[in-house]
TORLO-713759 format. One line per field, with one value per residue: residue number from 1; x, y negated, z of N, C-alpha, C in turn. Coordinates in steps of 0.2 Angstrom, whole numbers, always signed. Atoms other than C-alpha are relative to their C-alpha. Layout:
TORLO-713759
i: [NUM:...]
n_east: [X:...]
n_north: [Y:...]
n_up: [Z:...]
ca_east: [X:...]
ca_north: [Y:...]
ca_up: [Z:...]
c_east: [X:...]
c_north: [Y:...]
c_up: [Z:...]
end
This chain:
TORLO-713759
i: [1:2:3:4:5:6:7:8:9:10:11:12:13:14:15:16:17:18:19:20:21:22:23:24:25:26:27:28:29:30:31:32:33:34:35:36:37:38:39:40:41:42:43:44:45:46:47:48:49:50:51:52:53:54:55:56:57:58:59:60:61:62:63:64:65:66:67:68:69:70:71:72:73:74:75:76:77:78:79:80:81:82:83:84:85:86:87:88:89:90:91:92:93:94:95:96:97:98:99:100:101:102:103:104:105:106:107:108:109:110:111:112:113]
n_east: [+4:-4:-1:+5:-6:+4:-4:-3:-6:-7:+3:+3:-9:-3:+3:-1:-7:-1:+3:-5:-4:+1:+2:+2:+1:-3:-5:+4:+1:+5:-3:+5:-3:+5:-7:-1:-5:-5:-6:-2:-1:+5:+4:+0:+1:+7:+3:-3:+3:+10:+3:-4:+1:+8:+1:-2:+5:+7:+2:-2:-5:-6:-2:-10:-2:-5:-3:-4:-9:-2:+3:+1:+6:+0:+4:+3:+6:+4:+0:+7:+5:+9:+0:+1:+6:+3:+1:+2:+6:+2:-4:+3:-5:-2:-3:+1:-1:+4:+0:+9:+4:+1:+6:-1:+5:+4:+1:-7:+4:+5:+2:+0:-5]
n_north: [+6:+5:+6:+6:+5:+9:+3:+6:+2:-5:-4:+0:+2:-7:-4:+1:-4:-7:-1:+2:-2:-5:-10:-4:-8:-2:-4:-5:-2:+7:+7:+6:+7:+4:+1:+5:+0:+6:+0:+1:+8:+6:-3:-1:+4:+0:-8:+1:+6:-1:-5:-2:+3:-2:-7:-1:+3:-4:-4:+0:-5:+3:-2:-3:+1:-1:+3:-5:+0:+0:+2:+6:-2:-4:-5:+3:-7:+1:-10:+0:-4:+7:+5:-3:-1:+6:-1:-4:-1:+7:+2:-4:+1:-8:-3:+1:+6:+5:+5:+1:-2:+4:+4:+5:-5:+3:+4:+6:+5:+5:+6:+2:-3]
n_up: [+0:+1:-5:-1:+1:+1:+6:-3:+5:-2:+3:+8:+0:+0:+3:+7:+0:+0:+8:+6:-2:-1:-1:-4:+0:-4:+0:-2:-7:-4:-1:+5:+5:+4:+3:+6:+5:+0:+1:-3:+4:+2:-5:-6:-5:-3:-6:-9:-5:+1:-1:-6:-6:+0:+0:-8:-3:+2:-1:-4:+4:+4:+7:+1:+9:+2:+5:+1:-1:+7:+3:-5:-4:-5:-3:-6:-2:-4:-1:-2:+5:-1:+6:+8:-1:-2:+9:+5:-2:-1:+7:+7:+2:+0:+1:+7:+5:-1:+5:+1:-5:-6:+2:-4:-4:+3:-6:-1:+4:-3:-2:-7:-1]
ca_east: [+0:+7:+12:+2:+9:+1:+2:+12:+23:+38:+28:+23:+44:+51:+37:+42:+59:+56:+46:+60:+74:+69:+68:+60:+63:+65:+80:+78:+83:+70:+80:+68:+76:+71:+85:+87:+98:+109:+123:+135:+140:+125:+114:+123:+119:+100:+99:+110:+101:+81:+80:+89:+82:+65:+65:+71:+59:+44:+48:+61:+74:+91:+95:+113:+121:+134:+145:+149:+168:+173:+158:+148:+134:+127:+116:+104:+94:+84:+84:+66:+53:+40:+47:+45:+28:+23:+28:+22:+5:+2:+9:+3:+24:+30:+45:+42:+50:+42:+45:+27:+19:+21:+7:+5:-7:-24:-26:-8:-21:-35:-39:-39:-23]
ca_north: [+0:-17:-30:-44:-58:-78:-83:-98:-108:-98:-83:-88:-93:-75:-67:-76:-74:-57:-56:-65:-57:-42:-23:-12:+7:+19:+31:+53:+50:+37:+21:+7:-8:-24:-30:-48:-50:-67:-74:-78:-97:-104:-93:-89:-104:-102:-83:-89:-106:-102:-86:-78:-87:-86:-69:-69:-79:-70:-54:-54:-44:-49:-52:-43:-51:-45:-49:-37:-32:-40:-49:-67:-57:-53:-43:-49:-32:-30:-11:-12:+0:-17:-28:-13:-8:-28:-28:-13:-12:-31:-36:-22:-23:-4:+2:+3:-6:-23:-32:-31:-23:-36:-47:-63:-54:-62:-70:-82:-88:-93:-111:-113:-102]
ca_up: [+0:-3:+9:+15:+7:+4:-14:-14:-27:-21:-25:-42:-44:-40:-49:-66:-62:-61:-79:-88:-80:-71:-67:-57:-52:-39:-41:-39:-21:-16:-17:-22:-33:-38:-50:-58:-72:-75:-83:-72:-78:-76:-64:-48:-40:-42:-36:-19:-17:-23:-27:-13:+1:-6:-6:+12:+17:+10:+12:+24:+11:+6:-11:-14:-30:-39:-52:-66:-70:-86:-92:-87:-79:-64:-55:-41:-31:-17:-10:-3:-4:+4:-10:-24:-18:-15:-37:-44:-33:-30:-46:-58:-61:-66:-71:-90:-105:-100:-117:-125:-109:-97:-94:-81:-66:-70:-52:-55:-69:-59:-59:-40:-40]
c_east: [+4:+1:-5:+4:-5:+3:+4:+4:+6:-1:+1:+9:+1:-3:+2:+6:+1:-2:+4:+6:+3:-1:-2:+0:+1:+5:-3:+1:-1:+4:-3:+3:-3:+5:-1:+8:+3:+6:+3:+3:-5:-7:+1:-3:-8:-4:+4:-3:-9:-1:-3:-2:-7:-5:+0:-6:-6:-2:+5:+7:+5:+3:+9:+3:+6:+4:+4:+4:-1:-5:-3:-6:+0:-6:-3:-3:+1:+0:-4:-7:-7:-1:-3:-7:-4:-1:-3:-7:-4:-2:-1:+8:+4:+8:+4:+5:-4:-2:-6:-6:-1:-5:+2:-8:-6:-1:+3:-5:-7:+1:+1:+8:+7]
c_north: [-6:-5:-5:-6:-6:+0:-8:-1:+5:+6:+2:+1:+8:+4:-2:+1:+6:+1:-2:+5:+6:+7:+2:+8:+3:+6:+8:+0:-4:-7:-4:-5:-5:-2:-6:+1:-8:-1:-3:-7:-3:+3:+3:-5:+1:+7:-1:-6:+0:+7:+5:-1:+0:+5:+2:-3:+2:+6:+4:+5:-5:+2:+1:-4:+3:-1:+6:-1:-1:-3:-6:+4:+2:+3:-2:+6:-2:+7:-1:+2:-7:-2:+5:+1:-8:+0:+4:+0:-8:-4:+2:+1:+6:+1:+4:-5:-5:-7:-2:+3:-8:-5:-5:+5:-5:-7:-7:-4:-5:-7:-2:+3:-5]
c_up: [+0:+6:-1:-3:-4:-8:+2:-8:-1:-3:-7:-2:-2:-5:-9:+0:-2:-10:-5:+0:+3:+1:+4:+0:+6:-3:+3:+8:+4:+2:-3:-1:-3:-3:-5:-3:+0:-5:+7:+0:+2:+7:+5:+4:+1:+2:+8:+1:+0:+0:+7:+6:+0:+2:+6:+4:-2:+3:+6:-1:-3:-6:-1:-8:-1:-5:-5:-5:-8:-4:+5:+0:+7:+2:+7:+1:+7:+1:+5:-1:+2:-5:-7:-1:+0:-10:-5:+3:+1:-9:-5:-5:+0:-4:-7:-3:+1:-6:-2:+4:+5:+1:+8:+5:-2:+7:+1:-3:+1:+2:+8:+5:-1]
end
């Protein structure tokens, strides 16, 4: 079942981050991932100053980044079965190819939302 969790701007934020950037899966021996992508030039500063802290403040999970060897990319994850459960059951946010799946949840679209 999903977390309890307030919509909020900050919400909206990570949740779009996640749709441009993101992945979700768990692994065969139950490790749940939520994994943004990046370059690493132009995108450390707003997964360690917004995303990073947003995350922590929501869900109370720390975004691990990392940097991989020999390229300008990195790697933001969350090794969190609340956060993965919060994305795939809240969110409708699975573990598929998400290029021509992925959709905006229809709720983020409501008017009063």
């Amino acid at each position: 079942m999903a977390p309890e969790i307030k919509l909020s701007e900050e919400l909206c934020e990570i949740t779009g981050a996640f749709m441009g950037d993101g992945c979700i899966h768990k692994t065969k021996d139950n490790h749940y991932i939520i994994q943004y992508s990046g370059d690493s030039r132009y995108d450390i500063d707003y997964y360690k100053k917004r995303i990073g802290p947003t995350i922590e403040n929501i869900f109370g999970s720390k975004l691990k980044i990392k940097k991989v060897k020999n390229k300008n990319a990195i790697r933001a994850e969350i090794y969190s079965k609340r956060v993965f459960l919060f994305f795939k059951e809240f969110l409708g946010l699975h573990s598929t190819r998400k290029t021509t799946t992925i959709k905006i949840p229809s709720f983020l679209l409501e008017p009063k939302n």
